[in-house]
PQR file of N, CA, C, O and H, with PARSE charges and radii, in Angstrom:
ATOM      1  N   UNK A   1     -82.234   0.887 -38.935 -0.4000 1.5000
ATOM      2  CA  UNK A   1     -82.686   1.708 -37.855 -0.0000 2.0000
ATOM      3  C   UNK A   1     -82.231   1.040 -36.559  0.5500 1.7000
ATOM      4  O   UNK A   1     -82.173  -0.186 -36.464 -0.5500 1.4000
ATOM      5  N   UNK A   2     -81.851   2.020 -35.380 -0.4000 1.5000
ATOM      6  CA  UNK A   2     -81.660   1.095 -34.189 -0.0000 2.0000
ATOM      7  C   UNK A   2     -81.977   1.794 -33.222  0.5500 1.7000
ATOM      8  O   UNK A   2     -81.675   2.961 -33.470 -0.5500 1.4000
ATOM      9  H   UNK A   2     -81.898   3.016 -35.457  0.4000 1.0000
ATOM     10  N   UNK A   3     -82.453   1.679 -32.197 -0.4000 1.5000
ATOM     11  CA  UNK A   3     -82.616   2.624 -30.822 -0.0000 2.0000
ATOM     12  C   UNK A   3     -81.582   1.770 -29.645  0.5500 1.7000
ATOM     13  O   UNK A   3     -81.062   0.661 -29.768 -0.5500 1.4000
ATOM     14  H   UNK A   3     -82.698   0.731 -31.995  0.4000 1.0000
ATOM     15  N   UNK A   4     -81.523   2.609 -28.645 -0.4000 1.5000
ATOM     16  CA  UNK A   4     -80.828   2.238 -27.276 -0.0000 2.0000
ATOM     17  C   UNK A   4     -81.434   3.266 -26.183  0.5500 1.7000
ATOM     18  O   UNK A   4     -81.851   4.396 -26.437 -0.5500 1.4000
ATOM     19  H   UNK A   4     -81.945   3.510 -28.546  0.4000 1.0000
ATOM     20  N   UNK A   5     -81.401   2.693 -25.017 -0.4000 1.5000
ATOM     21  CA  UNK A   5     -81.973   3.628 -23.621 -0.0000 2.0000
ATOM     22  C   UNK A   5     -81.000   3.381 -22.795  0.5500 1.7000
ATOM     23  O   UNK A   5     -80.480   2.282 -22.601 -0.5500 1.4000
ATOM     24  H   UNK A   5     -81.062   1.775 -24.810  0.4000 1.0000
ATOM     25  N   UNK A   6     -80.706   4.497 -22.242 -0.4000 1.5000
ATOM     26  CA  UNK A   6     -79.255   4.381 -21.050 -0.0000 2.0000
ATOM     27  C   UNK A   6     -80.156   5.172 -20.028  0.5500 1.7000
ATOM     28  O   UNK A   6     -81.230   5.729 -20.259 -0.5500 1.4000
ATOM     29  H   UNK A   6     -81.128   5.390 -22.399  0.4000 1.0000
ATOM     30  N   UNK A   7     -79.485   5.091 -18.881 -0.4000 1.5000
ATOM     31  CA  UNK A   7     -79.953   5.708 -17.236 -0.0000 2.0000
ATOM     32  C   UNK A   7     -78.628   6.496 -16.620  0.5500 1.7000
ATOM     33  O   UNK A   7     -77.547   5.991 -16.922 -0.5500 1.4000
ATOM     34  H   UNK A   7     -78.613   4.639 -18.693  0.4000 1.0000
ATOM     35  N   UNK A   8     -78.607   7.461 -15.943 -0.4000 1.5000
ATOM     36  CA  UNK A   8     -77.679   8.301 -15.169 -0.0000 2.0000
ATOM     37  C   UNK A   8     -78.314   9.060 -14.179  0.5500 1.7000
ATOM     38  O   UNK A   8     -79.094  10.011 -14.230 -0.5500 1.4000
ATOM     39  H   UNK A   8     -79.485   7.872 -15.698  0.4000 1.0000
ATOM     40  N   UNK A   9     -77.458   7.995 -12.647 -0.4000 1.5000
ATOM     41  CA  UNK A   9     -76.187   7.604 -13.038 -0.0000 2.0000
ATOM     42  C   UNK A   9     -77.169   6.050 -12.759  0.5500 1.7000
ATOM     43  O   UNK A   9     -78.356   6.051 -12.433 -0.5500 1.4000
ATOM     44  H   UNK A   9     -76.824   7.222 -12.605  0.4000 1.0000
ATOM     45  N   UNK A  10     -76.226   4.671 -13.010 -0.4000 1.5000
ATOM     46  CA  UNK A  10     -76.420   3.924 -13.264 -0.0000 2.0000
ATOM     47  C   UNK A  10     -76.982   3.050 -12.435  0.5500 1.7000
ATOM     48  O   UNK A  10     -77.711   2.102 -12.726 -0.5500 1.4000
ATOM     49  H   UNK A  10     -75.262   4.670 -13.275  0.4000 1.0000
ATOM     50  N   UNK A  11     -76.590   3.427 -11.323 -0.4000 1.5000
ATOM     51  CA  UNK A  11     -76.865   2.728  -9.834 -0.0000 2.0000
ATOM     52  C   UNK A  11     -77.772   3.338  -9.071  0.5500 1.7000
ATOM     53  O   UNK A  11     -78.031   2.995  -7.917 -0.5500 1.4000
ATOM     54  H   UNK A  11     -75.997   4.197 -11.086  0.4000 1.0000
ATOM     55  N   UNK A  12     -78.401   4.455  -9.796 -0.4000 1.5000
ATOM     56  CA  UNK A  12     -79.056   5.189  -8.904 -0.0000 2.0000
ATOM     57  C   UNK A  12     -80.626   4.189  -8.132  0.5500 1.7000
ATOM     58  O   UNK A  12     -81.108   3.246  -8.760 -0.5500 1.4000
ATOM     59  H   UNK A  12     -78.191   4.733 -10.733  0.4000 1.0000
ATOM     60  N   UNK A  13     -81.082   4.543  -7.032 -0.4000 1.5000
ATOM     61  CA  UNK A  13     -82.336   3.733  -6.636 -0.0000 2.0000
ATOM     62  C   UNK A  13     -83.418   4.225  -6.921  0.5500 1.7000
ATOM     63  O   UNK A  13     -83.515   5.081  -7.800 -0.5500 1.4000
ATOM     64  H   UNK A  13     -80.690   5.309  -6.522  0.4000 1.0000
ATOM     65  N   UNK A  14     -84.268   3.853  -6.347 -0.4000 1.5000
ATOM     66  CA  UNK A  14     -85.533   3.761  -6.339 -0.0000 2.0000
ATOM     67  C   UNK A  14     -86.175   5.503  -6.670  0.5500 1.7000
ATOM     68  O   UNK A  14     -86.942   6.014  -7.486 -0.5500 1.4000
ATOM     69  H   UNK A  14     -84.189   3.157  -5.633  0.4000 1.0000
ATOM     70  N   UNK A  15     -85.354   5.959  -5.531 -0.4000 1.5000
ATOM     71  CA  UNK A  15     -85.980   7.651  -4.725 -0.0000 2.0000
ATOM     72  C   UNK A  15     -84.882   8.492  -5.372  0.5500 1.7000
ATOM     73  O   UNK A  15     -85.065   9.706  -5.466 -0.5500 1.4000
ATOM     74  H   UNK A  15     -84.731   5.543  -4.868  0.4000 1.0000
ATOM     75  N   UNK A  16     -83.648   7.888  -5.866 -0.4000 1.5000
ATOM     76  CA  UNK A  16     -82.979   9.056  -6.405 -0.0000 2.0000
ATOM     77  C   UNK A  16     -83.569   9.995  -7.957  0.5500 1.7000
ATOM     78  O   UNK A  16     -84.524   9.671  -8.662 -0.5500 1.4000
ATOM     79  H   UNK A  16     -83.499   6.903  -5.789  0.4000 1.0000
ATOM     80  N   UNK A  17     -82.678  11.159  -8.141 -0.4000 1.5000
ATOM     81  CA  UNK A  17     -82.934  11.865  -9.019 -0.0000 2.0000
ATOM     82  C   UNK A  17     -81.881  10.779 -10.291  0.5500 1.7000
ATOM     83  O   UNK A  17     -80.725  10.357 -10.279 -0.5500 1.4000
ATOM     84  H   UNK A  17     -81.902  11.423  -7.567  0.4000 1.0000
ATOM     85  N   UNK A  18     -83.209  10.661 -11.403 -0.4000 1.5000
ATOM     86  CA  UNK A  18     -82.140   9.929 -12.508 -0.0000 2.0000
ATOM     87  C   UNK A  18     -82.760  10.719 -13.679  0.5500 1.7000
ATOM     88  O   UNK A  18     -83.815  11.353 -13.656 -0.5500 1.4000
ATOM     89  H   UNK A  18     -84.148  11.004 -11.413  0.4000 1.0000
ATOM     90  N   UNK A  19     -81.487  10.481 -15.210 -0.4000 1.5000
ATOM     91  CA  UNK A  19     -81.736  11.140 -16.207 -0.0000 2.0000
ATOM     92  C   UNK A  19     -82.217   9.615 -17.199  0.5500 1.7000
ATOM     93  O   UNK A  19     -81.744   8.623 -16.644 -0.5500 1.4000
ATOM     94  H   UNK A  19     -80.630   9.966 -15.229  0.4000 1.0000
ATOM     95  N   UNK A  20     -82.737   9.379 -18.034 -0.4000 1.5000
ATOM     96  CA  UNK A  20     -83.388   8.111 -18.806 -0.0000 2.0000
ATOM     97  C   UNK A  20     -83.225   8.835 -20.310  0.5500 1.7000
ATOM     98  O   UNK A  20     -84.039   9.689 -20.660 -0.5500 1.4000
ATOM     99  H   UNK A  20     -83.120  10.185 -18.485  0.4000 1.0000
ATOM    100  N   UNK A  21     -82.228   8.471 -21.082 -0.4000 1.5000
ATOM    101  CA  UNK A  21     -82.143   8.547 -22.451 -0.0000 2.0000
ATOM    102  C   UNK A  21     -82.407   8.111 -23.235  0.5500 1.7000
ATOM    103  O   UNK A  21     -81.801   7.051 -23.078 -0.5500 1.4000
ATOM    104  H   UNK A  21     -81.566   7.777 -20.798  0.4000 1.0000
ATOM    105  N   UNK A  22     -83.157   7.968 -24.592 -0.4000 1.5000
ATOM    106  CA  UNK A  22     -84.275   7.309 -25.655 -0.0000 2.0000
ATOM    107  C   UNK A  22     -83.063   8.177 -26.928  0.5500 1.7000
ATOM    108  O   UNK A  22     -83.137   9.384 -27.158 -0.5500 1.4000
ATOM    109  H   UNK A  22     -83.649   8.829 -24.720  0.4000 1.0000
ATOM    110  N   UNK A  23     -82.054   7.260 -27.587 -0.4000 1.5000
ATOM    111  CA  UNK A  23     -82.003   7.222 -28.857 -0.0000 2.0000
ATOM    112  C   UNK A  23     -81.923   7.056 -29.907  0.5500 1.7000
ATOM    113  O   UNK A  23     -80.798   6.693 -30.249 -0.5500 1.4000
ATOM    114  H   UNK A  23     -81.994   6.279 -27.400  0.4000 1.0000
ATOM    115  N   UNK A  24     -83.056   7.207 -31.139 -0.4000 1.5000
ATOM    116  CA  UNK A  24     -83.251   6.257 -31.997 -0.0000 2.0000
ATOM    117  C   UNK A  24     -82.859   7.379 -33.390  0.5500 1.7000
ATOM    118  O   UNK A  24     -83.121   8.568 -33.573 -0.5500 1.4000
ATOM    119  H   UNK A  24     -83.970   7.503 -30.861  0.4000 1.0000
ATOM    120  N   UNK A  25     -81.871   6.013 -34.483 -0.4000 1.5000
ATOM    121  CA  UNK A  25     -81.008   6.427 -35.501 -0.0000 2.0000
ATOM    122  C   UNK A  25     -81.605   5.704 -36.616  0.5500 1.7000
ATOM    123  O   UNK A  25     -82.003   4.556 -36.422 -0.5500 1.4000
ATOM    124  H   UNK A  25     -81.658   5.047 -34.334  0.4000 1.0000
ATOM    125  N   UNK A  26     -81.696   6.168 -37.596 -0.4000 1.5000
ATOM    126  CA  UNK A  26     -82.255   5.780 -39.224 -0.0000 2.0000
ATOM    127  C   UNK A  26     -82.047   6.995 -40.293  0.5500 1.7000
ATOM    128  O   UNK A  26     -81.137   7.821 -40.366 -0.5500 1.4000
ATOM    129  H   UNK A  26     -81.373   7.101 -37.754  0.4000 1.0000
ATOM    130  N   UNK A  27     -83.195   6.816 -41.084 -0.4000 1.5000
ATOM    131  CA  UNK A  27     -83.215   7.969 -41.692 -0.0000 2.0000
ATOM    132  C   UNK A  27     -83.433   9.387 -41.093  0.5500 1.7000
ATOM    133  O   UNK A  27     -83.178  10.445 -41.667 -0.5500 1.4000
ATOM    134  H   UNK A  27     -83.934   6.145 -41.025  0.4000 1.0000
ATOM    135  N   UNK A  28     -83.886   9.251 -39.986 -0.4000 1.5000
ATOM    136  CA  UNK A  28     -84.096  10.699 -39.219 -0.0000 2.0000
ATOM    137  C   UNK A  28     -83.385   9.947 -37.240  0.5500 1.7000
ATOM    138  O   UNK A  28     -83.671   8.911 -36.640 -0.5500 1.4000
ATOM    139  H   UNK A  28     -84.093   8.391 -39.519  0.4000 1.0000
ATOM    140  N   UNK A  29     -82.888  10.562 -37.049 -0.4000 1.5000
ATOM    141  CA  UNK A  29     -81.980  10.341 -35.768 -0.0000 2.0000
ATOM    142  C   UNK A  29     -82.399  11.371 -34.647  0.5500 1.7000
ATOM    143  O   UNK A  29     -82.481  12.582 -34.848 -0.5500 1.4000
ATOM    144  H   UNK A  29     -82.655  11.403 -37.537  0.4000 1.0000
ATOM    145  N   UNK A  30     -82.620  10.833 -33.612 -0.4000 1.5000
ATOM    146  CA  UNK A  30     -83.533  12.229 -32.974 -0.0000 2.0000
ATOM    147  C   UNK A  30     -82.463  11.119 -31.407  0.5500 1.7000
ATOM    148  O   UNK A  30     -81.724  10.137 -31.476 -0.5500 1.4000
ATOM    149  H   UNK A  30     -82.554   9.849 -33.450  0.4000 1.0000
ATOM    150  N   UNK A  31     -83.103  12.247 -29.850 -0.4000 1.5000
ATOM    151  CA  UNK A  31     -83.064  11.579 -28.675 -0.0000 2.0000
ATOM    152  C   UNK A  31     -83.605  12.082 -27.851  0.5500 1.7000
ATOM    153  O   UNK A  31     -83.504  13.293 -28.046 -0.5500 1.4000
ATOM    154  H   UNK A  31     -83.704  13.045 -29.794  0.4000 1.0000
ATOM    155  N   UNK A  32     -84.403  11.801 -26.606 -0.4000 1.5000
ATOM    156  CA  UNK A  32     -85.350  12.016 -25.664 -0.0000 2.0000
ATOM    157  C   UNK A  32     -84.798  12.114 -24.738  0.5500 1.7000
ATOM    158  O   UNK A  32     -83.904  11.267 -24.708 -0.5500 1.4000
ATOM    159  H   UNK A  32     -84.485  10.817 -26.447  0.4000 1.0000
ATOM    160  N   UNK A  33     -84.823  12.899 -23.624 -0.4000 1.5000
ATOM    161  CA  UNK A  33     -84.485  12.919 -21.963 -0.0000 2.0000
ATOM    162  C   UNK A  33     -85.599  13.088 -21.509  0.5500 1.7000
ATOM    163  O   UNK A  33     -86.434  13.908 -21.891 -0.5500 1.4000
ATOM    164  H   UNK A  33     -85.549  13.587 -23.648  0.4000 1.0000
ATOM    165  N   UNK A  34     -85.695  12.226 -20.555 -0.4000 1.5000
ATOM    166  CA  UNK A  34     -86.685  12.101 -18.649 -0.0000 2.0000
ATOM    167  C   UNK A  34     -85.473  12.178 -17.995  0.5500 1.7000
ATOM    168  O   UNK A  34     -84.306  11.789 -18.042 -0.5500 1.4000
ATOM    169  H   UNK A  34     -85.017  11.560 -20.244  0.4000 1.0000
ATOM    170  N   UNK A  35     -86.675  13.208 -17.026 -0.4000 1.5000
ATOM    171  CA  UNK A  35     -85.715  13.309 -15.866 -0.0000 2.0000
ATOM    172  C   UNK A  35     -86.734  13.331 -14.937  0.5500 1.7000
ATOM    173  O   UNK A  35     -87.518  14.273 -15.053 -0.5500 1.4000
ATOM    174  H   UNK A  35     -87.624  13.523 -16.988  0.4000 1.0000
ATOM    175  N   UNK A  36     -87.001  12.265 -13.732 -0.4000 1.5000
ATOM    176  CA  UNK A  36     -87.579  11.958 -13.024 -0.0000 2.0000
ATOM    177  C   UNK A  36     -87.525  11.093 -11.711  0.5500 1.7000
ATOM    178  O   UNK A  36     -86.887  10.060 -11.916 -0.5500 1.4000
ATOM    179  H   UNK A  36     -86.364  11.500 -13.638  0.4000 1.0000
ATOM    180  N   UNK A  37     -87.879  11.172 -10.753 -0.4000 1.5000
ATOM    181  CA  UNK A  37     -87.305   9.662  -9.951 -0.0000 2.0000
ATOM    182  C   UNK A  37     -88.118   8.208  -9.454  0.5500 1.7000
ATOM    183  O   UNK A  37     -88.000   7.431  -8.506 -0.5500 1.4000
ATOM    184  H   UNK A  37     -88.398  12.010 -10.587  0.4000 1.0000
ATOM    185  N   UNK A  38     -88.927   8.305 -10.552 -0.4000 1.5000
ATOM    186  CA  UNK A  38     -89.695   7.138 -11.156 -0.0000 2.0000
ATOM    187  C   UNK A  38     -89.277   6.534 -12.429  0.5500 1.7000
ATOM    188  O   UNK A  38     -89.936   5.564 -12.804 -0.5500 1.4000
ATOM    189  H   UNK A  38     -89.023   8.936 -11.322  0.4000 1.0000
ATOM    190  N   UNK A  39     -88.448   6.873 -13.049 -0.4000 1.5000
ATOM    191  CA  UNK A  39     -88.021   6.452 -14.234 -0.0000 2.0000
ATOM    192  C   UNK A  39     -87.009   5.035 -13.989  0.5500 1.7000
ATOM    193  O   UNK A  39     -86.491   4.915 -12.879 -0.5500 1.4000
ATOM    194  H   UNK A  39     -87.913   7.661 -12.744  0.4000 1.0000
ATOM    195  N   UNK A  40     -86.740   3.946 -15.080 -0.4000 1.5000
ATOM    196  CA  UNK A  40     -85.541   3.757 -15.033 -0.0000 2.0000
ATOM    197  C   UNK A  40     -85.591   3.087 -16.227  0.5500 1.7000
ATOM    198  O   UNK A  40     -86.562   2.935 -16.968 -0.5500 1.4000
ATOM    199  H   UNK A  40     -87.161   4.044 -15.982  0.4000 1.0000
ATOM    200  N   UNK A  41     -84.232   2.619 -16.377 -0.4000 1.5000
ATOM    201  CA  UNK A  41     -83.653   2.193 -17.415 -0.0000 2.0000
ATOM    202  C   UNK A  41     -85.025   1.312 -18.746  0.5500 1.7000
ATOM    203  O   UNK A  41     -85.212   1.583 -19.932 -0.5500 1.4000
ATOM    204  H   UNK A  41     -83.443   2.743 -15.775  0.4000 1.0000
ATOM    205  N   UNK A  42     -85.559   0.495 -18.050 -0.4000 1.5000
ATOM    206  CA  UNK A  42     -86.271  -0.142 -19.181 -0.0000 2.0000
ATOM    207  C   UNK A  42     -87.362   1.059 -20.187  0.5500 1.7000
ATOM    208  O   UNK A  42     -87.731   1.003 -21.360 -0.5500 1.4000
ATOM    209  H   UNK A  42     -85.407   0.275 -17.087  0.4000 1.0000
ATOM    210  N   UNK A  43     -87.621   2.090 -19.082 -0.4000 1.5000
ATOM    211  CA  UNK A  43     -88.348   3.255 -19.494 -0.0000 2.0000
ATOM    212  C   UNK A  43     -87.323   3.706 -21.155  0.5500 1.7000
ATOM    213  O   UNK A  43     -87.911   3.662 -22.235 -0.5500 1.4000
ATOM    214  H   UNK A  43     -87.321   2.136 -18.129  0.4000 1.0000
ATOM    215  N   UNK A  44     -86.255   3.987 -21.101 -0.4000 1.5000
ATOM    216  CA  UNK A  44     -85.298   3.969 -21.810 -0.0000 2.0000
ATOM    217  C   UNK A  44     -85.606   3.608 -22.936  0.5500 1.7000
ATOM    218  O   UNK A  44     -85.794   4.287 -23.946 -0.5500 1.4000
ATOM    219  H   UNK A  44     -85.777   4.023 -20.223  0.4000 1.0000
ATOM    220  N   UNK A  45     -85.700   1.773 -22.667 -0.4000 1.5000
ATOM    221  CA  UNK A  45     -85.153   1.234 -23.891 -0.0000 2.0000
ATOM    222  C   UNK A  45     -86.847   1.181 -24.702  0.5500 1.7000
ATOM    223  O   UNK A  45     -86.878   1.351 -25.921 -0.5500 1.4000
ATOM    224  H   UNK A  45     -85.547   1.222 -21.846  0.4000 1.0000
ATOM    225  N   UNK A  46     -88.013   0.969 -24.029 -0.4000 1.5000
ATOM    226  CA  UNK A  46     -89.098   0.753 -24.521 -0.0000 2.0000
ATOM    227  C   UNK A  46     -89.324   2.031 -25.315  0.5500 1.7000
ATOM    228  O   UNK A  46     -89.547   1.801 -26.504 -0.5500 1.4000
ATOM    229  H   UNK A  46     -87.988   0.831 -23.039  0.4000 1.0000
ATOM    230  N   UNK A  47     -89.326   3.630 -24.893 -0.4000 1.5000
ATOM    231  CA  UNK A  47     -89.120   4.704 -24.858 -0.0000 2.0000
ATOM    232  C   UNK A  47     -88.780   4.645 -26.869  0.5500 1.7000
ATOM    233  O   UNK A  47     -89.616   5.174 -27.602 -0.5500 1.4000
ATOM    234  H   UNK A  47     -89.145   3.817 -23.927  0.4000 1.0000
ATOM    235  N   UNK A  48     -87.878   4.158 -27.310 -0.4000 1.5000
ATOM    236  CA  UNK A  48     -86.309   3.918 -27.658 -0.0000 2.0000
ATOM    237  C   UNK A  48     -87.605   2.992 -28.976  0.5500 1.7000
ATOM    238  O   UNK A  48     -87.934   3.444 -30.073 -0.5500 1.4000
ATOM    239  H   UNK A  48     -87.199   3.728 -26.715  0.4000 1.0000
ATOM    240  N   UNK A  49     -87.979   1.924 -28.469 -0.4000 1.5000
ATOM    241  CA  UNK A  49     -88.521   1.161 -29.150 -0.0000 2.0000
ATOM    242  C   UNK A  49     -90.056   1.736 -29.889  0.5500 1.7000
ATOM    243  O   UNK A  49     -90.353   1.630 -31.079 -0.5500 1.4000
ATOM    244  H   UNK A  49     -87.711   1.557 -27.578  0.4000 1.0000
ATOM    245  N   UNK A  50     -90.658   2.187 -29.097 -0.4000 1.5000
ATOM    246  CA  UNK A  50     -91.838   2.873 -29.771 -0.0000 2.0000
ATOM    247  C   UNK A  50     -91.705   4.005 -30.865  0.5500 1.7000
ATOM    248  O   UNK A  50     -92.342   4.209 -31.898 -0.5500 1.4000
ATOM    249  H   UNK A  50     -90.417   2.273 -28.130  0.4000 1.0000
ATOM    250  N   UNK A  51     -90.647   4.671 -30.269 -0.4000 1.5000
ATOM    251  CA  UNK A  51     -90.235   6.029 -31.445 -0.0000 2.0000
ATOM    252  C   UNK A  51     -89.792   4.899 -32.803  0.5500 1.7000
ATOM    253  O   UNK A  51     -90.453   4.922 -33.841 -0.5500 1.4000
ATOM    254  H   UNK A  51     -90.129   4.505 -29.430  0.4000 1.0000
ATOM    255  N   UNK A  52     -89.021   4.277 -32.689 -0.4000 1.5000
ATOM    256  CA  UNK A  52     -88.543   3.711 -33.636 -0.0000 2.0000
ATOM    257  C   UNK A  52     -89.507   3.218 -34.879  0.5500 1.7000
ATOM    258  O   UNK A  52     -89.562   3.452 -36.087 -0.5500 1.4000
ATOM    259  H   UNK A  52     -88.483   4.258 -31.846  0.4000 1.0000
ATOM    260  N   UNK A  53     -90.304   2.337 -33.852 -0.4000 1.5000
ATOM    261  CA  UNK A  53     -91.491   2.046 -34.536 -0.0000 2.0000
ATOM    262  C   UNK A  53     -92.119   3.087 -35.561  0.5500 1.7000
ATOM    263  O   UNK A  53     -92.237   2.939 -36.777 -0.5500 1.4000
ATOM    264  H   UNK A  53     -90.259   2.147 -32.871  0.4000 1.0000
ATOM    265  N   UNK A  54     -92.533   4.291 -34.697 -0.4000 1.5000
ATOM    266  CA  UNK A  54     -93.707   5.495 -35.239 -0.0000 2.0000
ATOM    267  C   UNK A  54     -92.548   5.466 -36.887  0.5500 1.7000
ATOM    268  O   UNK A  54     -92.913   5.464 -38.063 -0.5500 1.4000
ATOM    269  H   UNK A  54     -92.437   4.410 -33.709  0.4000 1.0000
ATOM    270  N   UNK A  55     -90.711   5.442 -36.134 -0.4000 1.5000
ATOM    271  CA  UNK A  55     -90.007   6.351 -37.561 -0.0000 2.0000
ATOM    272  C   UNK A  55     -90.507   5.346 -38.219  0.5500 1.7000
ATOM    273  O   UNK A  55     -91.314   5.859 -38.994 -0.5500 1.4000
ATOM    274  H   UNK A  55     -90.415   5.444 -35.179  0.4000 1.0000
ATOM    275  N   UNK A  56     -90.507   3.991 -38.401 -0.4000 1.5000
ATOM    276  CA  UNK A  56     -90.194   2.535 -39.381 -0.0000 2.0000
ATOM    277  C   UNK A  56     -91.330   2.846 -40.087  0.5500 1.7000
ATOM    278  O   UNK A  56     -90.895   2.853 -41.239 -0.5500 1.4000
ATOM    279  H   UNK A  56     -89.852   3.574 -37.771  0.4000 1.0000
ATOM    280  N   UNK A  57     -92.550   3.119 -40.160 -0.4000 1.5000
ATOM    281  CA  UNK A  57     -93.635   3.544 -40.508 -0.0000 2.0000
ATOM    282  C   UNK A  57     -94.098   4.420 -41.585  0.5500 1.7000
ATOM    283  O   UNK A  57     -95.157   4.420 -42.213 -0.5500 1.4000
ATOM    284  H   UNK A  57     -92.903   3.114 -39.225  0.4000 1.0000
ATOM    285  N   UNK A  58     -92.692   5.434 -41.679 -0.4000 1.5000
ATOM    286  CA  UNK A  58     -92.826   6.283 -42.906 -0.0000 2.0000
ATOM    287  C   UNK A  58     -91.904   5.745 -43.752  0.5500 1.7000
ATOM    288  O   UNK A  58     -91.478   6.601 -44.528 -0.5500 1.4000
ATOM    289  H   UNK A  58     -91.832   5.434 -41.169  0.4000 1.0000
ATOM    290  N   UNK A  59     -91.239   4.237 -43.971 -0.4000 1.5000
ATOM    291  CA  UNK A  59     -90.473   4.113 -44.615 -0.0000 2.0000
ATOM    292  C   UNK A  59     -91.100   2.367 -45.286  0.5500 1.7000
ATOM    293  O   UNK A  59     -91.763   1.467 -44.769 -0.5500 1.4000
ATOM    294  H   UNK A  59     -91.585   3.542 -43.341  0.4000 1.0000
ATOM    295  N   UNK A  60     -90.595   2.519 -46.369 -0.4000 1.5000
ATOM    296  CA  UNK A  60     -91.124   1.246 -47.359 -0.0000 2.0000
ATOM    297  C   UNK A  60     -90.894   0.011 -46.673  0.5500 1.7000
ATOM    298  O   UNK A  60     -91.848  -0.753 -46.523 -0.5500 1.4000
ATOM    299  H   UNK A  60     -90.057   3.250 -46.789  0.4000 1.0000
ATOM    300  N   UNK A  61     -89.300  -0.415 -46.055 -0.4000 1.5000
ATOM    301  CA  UNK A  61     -88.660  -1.501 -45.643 -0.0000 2.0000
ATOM    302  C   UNK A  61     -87.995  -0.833 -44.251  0.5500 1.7000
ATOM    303  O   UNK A  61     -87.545   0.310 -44.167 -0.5500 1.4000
ATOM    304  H   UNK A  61     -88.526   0.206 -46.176  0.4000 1.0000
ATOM    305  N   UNK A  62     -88.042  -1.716 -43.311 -0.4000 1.5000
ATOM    306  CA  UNK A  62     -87.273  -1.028 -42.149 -0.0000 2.0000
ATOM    307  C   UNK A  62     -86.759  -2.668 -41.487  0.5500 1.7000
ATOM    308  O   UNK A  62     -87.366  -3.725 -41.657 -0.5500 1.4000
ATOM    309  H   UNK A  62     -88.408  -2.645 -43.380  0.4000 1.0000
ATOM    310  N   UNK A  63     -85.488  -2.465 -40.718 -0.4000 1.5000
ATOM    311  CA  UNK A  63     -85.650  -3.163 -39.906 -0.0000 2.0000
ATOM    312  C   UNK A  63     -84.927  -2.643 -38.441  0.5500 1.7000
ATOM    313  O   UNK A  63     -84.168  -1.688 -38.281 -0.5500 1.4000
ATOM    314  H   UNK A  63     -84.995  -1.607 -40.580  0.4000 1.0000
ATOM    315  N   UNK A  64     -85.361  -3.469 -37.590 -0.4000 1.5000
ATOM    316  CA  UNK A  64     -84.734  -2.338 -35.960 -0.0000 2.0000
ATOM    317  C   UNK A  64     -83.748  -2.575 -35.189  0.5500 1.7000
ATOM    318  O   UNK A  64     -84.105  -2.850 -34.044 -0.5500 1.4000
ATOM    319  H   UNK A  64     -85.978  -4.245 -37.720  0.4000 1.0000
ATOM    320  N   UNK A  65     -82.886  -2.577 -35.327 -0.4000 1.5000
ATOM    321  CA  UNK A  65     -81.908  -3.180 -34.118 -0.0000 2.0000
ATOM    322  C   UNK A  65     -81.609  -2.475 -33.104  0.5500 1.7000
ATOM    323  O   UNK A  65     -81.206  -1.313 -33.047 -0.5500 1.4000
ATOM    324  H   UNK A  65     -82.596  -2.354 -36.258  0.4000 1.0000
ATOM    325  N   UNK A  66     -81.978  -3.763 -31.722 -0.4000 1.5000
ATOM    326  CA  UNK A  66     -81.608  -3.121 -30.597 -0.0000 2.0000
ATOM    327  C   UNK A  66     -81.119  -4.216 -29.428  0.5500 1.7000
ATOM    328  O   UNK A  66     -81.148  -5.419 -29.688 -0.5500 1.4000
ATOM    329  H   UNK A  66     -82.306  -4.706 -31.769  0.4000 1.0000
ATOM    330  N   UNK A  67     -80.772  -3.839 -28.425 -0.4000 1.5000
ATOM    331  CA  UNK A  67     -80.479  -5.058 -27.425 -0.0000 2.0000
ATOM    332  C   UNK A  67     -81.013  -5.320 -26.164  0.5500 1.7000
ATOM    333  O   UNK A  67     -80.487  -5.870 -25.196 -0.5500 1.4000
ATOM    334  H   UNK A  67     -80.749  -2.862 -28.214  0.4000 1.0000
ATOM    335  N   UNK A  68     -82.336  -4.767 -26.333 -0.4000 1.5000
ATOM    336  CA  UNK A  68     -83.229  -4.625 -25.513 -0.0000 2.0000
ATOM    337  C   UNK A  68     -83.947  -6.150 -25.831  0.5500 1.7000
ATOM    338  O   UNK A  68     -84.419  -6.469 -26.922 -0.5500 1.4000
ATOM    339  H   UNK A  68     -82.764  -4.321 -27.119  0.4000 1.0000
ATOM    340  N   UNK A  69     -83.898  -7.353 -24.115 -0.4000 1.5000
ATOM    341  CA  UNK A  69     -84.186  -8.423 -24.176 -0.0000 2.0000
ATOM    342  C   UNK A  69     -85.460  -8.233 -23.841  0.5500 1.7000
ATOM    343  O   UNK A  69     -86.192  -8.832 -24.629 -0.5500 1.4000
ATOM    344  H   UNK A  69     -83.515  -7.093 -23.229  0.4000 1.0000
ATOM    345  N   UNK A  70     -86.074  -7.628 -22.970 -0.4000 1.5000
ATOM    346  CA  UNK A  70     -87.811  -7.611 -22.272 -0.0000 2.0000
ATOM    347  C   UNK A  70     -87.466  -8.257 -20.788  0.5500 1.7000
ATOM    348  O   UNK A  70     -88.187  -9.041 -20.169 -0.5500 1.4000
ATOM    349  H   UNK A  70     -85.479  -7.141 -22.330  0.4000 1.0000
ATOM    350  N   UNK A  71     -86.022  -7.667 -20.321 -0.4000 1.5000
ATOM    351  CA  UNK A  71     -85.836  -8.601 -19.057 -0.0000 2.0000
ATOM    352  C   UNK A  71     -86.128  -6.934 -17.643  0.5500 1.7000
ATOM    353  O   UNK A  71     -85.890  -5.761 -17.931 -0.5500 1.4000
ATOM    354  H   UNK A  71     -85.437  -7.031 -20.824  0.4000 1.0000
ATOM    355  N   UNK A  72     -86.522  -7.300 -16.623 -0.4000 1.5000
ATOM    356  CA  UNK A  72     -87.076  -6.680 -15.912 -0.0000 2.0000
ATOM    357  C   UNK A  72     -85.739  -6.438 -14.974  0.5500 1.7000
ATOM    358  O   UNK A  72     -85.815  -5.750 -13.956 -0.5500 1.4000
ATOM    359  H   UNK A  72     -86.715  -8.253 -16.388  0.4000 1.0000
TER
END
């Protein structure tokens, strides 16, 4: 299983309009959009990480890969 969270566009600030993508792949592969201008990127990857979790849950053995460090 693995998730990833991306932001668009990448540089955007604080007050801009951004899109925040959540998508997580295993046995069932799904992906999330926010679109907000409070969002950003870590929203993404945590986003990304919880779904993953809920999927890992219906399955005997899971494991998660992602490259999400916990850095701010």
């Amino acid at each position: 299983m693995a998730s990833d969270g991306s932001m668009t566009p990448a540089t955007a600030g604080l007050f801009d309009n951004k899109s925040i993508t959540c998508a997580v792949t295993g046995p069932t592969t799904t992906t999330f959009i926010l679109r907000d201008r409070s969002n950003s990127i870590l929203h993404g990857e945590l986003m990304g990480l919880v779904i993953a979790t809920l999927f890992a849950r219906t399955t005997d053995r899971s494991i998660l890969h992602t490259i999400y460090t916990g850095s701010s």
